[in-house]
N, C-alpha and C positions, 0 to 999 in steps of 0.2 A: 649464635646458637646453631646446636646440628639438624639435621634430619629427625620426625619421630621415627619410631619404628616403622610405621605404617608409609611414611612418604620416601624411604630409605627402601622398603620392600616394592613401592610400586616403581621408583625410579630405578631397581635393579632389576623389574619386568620389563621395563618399557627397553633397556638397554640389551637385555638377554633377546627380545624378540626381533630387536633389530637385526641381531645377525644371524648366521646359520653357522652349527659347529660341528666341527669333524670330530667322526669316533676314533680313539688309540687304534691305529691299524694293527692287526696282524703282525708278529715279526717285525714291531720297532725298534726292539733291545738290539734285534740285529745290522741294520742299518744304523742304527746309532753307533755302535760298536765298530762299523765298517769307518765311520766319517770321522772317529775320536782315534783310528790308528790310520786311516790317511795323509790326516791333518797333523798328528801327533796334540793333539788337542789335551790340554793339563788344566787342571783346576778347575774356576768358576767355568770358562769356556764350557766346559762336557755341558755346562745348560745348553749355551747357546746351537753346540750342536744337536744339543737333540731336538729345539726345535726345529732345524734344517732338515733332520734327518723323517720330523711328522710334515714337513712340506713335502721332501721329496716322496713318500712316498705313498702321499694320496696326488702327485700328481700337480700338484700346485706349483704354476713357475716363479713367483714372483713371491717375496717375502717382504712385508714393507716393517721399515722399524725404524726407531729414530738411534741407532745405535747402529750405523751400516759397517762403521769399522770391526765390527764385533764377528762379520756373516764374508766377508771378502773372500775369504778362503774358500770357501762354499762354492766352486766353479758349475756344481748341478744347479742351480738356483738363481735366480738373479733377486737382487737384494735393489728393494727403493724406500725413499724416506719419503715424509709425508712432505714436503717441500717438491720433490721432484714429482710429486702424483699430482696437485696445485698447479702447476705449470701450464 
């Protein structure tokens, strides 16, 4: 059986106040735009830089994912998996 409504809304509270979230900065189309002709970045990739491109540029150094071959390229940022954060 799923979630009701009601246990599905309070367990997406309890998850949302856990973390603290960054706003779309200023001027991310452009930094995205900078790291997708760097990199020469095609395809699905353009996701993954852009989210590089909302780390770089509130500042954040560390990107953790479980997908770190996806962020290598990414020489502004250092990329960890949740394996090496556990360690």
């Amino acid at each position: 059986m799923g979630f009701s409504p009601e246990e599905a809304y309070r367990d997406c509270q309890r998850f949302l106040n856990a973390f603290s979230f960054l706003e779309e900065p200023v001027g991310i189309a452009d930094e995205w735009l900078k790291l997708v002709q760097k990199y020469s970045v095609q395809g699905k990739q353009v996701h993954d830089a852009r989210l590089a491109a909302f780390a770089i540029a509130h500042g954040v150094d560390a990107l953790l994912t479980l997908n770190p071959e996806d962020f290598v390229r990414y020489t502004e940022i250092k990329i960890v998996t949740p394996h090496e954060v556990l360690q």
